[in-house]
DRENGURO-623726 format. One record per residue (C-alpha): x negated, y, z negated; residue number from 1; residue in three letters. Coordinates in pm, whole numbers. Each point is the difference from the previous one (the first is absolute). Example, Ala and Ser with C-alpha at 12.3 -4.5 7.8 and 13.67 -1.06 7.14 Angstrom:
BEGIN
        x        y        z   seq   type
    -1230     -450     -780     1    ala
     -137      344       66     2    ser
This chain:
BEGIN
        x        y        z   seq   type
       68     1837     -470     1    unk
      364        3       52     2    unk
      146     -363      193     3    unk
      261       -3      178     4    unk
      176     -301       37     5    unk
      116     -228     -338     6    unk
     -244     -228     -118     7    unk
      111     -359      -97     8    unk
     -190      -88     -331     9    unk
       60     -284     -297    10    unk
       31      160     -228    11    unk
      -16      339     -257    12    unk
     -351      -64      -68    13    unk
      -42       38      387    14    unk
      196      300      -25    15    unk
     -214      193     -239    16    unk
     -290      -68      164    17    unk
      128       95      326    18    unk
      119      319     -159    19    unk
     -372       96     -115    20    unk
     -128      -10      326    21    unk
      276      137      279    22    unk
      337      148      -11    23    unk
      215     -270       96    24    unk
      364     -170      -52    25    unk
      -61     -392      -89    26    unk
      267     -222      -34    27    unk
      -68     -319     -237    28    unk
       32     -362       64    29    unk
      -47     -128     -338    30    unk
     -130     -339      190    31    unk
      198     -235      186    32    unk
      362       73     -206    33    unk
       76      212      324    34    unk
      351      121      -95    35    unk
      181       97      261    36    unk
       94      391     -132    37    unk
     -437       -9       63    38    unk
       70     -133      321    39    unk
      243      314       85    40    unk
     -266      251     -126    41    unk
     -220     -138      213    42    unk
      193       13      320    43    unk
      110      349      -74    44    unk
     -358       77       -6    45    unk
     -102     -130      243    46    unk
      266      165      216    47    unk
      -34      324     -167    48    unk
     -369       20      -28    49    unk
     -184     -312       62    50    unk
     -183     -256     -226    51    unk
     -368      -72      -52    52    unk
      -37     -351     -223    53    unk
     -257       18     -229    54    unk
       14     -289     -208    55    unk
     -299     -185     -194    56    unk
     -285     -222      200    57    unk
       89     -325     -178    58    unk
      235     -304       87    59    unk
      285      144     -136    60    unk
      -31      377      160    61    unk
      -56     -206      336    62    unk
      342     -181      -52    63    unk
      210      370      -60    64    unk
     -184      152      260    65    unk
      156     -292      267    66    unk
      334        4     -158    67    unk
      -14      389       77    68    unk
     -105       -3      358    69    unk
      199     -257       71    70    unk
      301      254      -50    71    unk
     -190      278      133    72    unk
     -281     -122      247    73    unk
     -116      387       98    74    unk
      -34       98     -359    75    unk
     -394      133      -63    76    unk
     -250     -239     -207    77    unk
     -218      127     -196    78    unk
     -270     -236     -190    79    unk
     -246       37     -280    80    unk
     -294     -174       39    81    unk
       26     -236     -339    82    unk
     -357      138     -171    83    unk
      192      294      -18    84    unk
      260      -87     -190    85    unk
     -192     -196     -267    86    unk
        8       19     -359    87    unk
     -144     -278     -177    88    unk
      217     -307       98    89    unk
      279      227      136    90    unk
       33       79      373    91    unk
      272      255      130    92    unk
       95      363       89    93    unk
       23      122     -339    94    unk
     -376      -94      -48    95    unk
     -100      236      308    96    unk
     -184      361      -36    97    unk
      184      248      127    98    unk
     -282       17      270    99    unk
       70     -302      105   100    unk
      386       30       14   101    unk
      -49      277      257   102    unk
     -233     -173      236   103    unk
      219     -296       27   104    unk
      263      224       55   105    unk
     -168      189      295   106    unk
      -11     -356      147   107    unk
      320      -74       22   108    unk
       89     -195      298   109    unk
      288     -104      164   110    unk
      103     -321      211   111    unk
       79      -57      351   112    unk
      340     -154       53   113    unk
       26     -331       71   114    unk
       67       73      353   115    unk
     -280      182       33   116    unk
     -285     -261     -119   117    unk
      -51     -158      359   118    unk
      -78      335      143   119    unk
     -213      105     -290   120    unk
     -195     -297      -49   121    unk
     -360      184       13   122    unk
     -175     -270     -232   123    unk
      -18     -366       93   124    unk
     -168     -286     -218   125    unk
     -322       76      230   126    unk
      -33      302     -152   127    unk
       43     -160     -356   128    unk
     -311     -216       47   129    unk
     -197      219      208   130    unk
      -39      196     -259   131    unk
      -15     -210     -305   132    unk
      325       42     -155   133    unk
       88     -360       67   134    unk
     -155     -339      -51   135    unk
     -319       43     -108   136    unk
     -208      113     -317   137    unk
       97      344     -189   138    unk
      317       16      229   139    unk
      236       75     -263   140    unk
     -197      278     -122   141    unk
      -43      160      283   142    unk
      407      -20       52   143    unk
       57      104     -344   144    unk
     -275      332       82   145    unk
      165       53      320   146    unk
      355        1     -146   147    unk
     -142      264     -267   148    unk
     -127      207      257   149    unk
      271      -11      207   150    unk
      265       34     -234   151    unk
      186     -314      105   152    unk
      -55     -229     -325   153    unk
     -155     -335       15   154    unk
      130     -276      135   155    unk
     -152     -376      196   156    unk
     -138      -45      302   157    unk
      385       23      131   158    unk
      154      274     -203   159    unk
     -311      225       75   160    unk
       76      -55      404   161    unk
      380       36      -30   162    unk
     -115      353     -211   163    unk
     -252      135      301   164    unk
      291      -46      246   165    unk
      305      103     -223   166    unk
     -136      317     -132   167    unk
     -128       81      315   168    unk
     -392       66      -93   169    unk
     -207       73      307   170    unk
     -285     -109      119   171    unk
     -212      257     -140   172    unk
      111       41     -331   173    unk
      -76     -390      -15   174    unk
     -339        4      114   175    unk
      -56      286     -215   176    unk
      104     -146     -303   177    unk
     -249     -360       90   178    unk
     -304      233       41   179    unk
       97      144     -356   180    unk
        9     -350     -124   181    unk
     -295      -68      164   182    unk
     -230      301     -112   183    unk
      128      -51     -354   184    unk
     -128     -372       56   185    unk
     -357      112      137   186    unk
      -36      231     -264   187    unk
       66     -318     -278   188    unk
């Protein structure tokens, strides 16, 4: 599987692993020391080619990811769900199968711009509590099974709305994913 934009990892563990499972370019963060010659790489590929951020689902990969789409708002996401990249007491990219790597990376999605979130708005808090991914019992694991499915990462009650509207997920994919979670649940 060949990518073509640049993906926007931490670091050369990242890399490698990224390298075993798709032929892609990755440019390296090596965390929040952001120098600004990484900064220039970045923007010339994202002009050249484009940028997908794959960074690791923990605190820290959360942080780089915002500092990144700050600069570049319409640069792809793509997110591992975190049982994925497990090993032991370690969580990130590197940890991933290669199986893995390529799923998330057929996920990829990218934002609206911000002028665009009024108009795009498909998901309201209604939504959120109609159908159980807010306020009530098991809700956060049925946002952290619907961000898996969908390939959008987990996130809070908030996050997980902003993520419906800004990566643009219709209405079926959504429903499609619940009834996943919830014949997975009736078969528990």
């Amino acid at each position: 599987m060949k990518i073509e934009e640049v993906l926007i990892v931490e670091g050369r563990d990242d890399t490698a692993a990224i390298r075993r499972a798709v032929d892609a370019e990755t440019i390296e963060t090596h965390g929040f020391g952001m120098s600004d010659e990484m900064w220039r790489r970045i923007e010339a590929a994202h002009e050249k080619k484009g940028i997908i951020v794959f960074t690791d689902p923990d605190s820290a990969g959360e942080r780089i990811r915002r500092k990144v789409t700050e600069r570049f708002p319409d640069a792809k996401q793509a997110f591992l769900p975190r049982a994925q990249a497990m090993k032991k007491d370690n969580i990130g990219v590197e940890n991933a199968r290669p199986e893995a790597i390529r799923e998330a990376l057929s996920k990829a999605h990218c934002t609206v711009g911000a002028e665009d979130k009024e108009e795009t708005a498909l998901y309201t808090w209604e939504d959120m509590t109609e159908n159980g991914l807010c306020g009530g019992a098991g809700s956060r694991d049925r946002r952290q099974a619907l961000g898996d499915i969908l390939g959008i990462g987990y996130g809070n009650a908030r996050a997980t709305l902003s993520k419906l509207n800004g990566f643009h997920i219709d209405r079926e994919e959504f429903y499609g994913a619940l009834q996943s979670i919830d014949d997975q649940t009736a078969e528990e």
